[in-house]
N, CA, C and O atoms as a Maestro MAE file, in Angstrom:
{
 s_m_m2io_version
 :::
 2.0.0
}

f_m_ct {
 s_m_title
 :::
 protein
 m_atom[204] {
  # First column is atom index #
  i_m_mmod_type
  r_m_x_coord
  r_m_y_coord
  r_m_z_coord
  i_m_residue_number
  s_m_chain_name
  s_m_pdb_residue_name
  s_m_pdb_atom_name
  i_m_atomic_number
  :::
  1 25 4.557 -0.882 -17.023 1 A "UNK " " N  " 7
  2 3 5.187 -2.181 -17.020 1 A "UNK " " CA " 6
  3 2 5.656 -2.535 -15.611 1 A "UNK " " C  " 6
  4 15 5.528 -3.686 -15.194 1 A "UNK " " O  " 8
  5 25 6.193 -1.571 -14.876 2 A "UNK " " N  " 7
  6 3 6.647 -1.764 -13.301 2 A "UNK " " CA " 6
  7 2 5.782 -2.256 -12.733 2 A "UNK " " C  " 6
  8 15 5.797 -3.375 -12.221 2 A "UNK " " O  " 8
  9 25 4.621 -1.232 -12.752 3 A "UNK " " N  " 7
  10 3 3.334 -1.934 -11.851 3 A "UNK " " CA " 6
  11 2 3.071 -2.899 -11.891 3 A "UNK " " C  " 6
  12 15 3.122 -3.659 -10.923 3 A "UNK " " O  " 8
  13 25 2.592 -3.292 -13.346 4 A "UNK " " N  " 7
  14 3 1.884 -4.948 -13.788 4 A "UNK " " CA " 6
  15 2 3.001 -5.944 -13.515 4 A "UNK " " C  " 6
  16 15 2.574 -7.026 -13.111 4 A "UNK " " O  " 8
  17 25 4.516 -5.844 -13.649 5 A "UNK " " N  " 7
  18 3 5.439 -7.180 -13.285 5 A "UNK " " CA " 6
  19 2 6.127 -6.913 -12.324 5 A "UNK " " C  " 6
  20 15 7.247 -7.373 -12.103 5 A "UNK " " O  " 8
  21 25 5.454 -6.051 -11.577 6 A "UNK " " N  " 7
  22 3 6.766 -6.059 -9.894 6 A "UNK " " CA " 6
  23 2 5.456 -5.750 -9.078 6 A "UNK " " C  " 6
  24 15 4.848 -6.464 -8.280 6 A "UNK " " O  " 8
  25 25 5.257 -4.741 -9.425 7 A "UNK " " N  " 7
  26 3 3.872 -4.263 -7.987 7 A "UNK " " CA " 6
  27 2 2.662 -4.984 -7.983 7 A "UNK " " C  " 6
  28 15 2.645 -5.642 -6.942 7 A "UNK " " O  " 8
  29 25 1.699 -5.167 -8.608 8 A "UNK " " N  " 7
  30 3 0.481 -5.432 -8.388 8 A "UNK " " CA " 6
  31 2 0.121 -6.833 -8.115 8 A "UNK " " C  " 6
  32 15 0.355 -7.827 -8.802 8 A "UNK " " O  " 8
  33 25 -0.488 -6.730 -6.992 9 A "UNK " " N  " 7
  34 3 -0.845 -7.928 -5.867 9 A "UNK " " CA " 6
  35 2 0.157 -8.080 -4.829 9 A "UNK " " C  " 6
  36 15 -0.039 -8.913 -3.944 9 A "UNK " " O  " 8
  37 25 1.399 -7.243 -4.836 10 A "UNK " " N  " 7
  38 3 2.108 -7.657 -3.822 10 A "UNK " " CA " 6
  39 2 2.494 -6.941 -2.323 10 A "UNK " " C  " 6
  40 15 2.771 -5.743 -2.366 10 A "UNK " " O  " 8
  41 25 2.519 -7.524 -1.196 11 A "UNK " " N  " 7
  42 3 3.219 -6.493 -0.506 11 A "UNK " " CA " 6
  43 2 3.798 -6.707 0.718 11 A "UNK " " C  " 6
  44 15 3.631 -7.614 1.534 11 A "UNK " " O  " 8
  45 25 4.693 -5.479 0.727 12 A "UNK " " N  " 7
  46 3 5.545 -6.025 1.675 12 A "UNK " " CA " 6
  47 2 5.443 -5.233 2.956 12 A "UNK " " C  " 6
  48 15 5.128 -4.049 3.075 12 A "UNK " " O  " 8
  49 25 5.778 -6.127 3.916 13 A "UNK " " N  " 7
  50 3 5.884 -5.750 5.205 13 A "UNK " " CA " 6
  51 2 6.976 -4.504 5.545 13 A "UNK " " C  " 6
  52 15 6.601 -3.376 5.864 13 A "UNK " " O  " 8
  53 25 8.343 -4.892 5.427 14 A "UNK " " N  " 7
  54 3 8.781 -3.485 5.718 14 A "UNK " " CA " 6
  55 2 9.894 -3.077 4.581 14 A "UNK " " C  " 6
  56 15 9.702 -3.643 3.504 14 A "UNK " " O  " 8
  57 25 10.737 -2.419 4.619 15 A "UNK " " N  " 7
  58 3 11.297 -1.598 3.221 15 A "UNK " " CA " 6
  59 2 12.786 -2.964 2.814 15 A "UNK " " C  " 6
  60 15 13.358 -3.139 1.738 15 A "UNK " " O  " 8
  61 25 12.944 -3.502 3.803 16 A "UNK " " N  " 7
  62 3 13.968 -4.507 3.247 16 A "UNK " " CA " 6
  63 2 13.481 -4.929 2.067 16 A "UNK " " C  " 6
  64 15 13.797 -4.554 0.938 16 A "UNK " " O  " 8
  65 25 12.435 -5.994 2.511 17 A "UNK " " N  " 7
  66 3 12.227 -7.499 1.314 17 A "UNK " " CA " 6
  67 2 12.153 -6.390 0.118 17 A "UNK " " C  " 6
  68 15 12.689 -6.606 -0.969 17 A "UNK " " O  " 8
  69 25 11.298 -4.937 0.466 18 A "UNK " " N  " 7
  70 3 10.327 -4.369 -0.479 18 A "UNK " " CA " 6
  71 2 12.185 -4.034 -1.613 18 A "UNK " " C  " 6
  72 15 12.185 -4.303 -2.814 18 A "UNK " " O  " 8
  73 25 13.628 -3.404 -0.841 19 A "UNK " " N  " 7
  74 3 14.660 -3.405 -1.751 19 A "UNK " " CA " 6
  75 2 14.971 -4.362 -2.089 19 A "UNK " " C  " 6
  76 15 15.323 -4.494 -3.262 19 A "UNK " " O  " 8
  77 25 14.973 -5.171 -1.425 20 A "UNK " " N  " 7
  78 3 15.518 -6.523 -2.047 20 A "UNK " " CA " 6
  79 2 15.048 -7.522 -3.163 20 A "UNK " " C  " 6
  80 15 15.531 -8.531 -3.677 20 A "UNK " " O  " 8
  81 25 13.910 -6.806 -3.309 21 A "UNK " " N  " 7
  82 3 13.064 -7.633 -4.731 21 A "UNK " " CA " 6
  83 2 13.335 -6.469 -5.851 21 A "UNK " " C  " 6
  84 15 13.747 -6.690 -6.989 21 A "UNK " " O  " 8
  85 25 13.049 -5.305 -5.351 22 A "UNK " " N  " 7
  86 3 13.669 -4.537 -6.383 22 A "UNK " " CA " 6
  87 2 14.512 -4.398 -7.041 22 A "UNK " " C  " 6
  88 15 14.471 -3.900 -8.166 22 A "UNK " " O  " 8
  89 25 15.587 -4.871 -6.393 23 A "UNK " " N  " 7
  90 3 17.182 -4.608 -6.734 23 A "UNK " " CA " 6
  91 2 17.321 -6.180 -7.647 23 A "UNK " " C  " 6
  92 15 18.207 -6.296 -8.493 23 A "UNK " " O  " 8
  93 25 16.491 -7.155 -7.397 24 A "UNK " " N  " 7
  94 3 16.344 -8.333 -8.066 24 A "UNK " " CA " 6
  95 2 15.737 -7.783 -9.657 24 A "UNK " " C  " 6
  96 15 16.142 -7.796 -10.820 24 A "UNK " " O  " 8
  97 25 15.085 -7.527 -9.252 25 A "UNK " " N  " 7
  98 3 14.111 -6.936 -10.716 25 A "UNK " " CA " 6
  99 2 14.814 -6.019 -11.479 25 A "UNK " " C  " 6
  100 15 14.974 -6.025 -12.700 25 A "UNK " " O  " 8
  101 25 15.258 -5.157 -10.580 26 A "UNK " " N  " 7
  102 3 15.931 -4.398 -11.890 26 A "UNK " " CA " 6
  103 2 17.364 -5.358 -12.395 26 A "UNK " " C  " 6
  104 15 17.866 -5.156 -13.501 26 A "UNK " " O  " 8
  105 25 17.803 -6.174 -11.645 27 A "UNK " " N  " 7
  106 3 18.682 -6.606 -12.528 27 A "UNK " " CA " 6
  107 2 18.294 -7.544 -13.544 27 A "UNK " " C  " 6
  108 15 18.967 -7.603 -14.573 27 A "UNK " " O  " 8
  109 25 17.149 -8.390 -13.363 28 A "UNK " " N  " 7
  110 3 16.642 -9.370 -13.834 28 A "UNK " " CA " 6
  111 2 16.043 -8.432 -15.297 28 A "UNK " " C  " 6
  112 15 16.311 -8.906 -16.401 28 A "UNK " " O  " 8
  113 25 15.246 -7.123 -15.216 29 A "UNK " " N  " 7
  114 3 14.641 -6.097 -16.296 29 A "UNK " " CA " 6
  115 2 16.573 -6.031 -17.086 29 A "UNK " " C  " 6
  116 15 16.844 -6.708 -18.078 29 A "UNK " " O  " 8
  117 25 17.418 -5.305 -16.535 30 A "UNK " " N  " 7
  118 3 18.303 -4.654 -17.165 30 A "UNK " " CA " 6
  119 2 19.465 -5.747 -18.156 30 A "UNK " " C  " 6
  120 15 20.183 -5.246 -19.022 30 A "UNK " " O  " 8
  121 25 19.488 -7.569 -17.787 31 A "UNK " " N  " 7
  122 3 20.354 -8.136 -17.843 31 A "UNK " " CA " 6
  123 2 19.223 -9.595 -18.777 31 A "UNK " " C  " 6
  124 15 19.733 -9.714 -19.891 31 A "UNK " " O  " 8
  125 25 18.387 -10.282 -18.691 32 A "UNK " " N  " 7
  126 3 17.298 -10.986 -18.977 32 A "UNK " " CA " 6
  127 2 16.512 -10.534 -19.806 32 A "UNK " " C  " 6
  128 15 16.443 -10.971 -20.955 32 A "UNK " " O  " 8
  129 25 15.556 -9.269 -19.199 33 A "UNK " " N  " 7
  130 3 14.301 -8.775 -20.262 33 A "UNK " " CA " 6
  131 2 14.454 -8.292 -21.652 33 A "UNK " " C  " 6
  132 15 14.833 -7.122 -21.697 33 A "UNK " " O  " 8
  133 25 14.296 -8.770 -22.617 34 A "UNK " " N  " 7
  134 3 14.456 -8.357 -23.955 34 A "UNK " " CA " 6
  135 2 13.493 -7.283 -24.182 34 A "UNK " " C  " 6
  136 15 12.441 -7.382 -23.551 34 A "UNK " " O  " 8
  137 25 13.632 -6.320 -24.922 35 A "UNK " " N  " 7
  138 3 12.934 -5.152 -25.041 35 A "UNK " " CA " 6
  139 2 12.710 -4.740 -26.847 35 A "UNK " " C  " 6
  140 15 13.563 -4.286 -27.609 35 A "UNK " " O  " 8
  141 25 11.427 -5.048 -27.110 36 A "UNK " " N  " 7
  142 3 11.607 -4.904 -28.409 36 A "UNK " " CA " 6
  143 2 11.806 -3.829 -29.394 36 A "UNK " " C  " 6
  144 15 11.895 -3.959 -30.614 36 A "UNK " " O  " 8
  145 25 11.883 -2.356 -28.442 37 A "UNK " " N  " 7
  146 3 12.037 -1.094 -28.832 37 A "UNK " " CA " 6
  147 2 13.906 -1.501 -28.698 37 A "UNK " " C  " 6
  148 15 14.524 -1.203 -29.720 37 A "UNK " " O  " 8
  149 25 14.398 -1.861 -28.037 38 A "UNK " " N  " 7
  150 3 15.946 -2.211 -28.141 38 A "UNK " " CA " 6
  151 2 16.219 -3.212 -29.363 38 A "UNK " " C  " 6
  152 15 17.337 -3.702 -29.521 38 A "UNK " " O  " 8
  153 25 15.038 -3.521 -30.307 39 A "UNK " " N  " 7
  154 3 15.971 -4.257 -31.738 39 A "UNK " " CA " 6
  155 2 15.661 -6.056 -30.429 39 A "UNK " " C  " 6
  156 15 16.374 -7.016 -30.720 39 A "UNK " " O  " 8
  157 25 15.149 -6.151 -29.801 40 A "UNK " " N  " 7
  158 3 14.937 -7.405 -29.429 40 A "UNK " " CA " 6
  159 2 15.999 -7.782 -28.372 40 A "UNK " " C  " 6
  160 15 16.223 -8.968 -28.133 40 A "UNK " " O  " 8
  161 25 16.694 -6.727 -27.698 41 A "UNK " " N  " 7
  162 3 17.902 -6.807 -26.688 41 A "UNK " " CA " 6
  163 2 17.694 -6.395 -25.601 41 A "UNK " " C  " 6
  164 15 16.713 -5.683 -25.386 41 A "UNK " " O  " 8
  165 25 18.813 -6.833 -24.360 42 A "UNK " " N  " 7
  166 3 18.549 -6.503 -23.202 42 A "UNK " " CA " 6
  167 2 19.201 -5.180 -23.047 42 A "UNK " " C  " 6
  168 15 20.250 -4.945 -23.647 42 A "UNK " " O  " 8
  169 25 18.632 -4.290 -22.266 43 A "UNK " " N  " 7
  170 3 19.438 -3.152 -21.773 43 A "UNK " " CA " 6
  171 2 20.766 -2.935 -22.017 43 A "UNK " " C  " 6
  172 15 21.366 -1.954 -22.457 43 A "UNK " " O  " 8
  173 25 21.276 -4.486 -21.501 44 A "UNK " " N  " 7
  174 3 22.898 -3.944 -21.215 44 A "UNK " " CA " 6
  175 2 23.934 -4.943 -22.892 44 A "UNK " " C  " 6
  176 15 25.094 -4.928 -23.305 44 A "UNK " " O  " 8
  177 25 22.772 -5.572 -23.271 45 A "UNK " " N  " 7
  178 3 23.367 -5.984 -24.383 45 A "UNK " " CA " 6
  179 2 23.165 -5.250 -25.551 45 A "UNK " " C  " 6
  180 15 23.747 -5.581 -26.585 45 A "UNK " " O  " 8
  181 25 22.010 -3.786 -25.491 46 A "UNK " " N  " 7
  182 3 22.323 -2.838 -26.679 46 A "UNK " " CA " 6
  183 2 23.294 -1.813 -25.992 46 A "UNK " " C  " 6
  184 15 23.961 -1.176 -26.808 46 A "UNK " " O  " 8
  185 25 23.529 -1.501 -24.628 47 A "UNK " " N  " 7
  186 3 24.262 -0.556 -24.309 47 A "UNK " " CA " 6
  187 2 26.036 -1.128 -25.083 47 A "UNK " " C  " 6
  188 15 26.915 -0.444 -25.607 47 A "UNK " " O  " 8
  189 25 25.974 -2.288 -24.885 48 A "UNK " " N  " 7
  190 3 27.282 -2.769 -25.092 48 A "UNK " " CA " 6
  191 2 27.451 -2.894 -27.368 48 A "UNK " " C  " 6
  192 15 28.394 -3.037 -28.147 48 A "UNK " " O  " 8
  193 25 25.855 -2.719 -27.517 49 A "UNK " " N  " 7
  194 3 25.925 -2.551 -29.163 49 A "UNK " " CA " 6
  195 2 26.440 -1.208 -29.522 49 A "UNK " " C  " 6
  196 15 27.253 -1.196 -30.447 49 A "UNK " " O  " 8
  197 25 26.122 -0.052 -28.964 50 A "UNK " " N  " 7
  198 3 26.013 1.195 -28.858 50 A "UNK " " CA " 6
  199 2 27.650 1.694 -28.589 50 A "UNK " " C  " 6
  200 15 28.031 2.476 -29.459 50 A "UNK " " O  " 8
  201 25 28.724 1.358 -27.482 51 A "UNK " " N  " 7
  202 3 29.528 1.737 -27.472 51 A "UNK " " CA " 6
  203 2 30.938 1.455 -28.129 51 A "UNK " " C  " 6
  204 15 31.887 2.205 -27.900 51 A "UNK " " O  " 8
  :::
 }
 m_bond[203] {
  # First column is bond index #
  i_m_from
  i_m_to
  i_m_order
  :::
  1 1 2 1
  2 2 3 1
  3 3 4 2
  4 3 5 1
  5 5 6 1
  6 6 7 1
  7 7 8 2
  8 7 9 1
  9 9 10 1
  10 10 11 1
  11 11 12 2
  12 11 13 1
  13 13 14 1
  14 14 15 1
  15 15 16 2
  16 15 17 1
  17 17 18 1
  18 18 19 1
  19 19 20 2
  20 19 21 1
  21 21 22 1
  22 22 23 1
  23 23 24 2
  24 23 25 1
  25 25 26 1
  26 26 27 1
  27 27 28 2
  28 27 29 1
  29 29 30 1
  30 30 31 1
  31 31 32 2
  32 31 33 1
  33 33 34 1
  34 34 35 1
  35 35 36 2
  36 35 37 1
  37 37 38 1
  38 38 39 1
  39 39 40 2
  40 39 41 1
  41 41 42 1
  42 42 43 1
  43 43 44 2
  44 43 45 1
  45 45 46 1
  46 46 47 1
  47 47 48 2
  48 47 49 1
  49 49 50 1
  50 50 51 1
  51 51 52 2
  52 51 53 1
  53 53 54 1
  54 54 55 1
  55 55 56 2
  56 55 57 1
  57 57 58 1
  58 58 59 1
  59 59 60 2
  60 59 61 1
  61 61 62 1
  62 62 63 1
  63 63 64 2
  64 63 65 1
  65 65 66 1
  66 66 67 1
  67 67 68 2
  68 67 69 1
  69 69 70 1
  70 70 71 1
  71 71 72 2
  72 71 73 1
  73 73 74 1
  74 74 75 1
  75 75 76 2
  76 75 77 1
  77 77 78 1
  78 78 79 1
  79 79 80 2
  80 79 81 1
  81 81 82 1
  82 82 83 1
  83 83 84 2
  84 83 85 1
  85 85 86 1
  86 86 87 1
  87 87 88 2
  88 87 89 1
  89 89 90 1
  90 90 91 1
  91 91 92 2
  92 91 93 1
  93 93 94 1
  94 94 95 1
  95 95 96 2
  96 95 97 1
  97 97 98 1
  98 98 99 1
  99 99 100 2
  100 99 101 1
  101 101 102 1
  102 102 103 1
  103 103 104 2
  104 103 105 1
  105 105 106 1
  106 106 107 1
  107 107 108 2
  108 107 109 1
  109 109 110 1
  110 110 111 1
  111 111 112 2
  112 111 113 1
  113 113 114 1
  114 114 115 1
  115 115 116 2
  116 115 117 1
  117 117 118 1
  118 118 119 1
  119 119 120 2
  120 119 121 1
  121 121 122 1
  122 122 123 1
  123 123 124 2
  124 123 125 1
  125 125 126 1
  126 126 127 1
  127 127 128 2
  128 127 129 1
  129 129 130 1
  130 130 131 1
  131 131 132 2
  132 131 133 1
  133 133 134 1
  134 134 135 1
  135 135 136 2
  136 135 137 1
  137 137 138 1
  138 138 139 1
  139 139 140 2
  140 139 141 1
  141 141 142 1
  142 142 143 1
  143 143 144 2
  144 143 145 1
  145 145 146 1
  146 146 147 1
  147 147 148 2
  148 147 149 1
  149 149 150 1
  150 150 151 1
  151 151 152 2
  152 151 153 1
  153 153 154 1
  154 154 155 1
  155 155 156 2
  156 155 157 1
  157 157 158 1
  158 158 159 1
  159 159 160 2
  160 159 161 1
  161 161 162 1
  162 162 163 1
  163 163 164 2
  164 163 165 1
  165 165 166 1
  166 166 167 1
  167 167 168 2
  168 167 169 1
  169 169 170 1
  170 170 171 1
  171 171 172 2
  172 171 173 1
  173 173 174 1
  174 174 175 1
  175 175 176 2
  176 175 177 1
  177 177 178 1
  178 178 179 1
  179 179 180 2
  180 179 181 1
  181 181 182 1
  182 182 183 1
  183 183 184 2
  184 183 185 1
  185 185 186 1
  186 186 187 1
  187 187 188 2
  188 187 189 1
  189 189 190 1
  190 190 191 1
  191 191 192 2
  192 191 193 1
  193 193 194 1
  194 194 195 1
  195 195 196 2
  196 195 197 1
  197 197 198 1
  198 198 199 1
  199 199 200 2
  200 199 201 1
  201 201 202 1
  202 202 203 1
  203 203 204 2
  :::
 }
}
């Protein structure tokens, strides 16, 4: 899933942009992406079902 919606076709020149999209993505994956093995929730909205 990383590869196909963050990596492939892209690239970056030096390790900044390359953290700085990352650190986008994972928040955008952990806070946005619904996950249907999570019951149809985001990361941090089953973590918050869970505790």
């Amino acid at each position: 899933m990383f590869k196909t919606e963050f990596i492939q076709g892209r690239n970056f020149e030096t390790l900044c942009p390359l953290c700085q999209e990352l650190a986008n993505y994972v928040k955008w994956f952990n806070n946005q992406q619904i996950h249907g093995s999570l019951n149809y929730l985001t990361p941090v909205e089953f973590q918050r079902q869970t505790l």
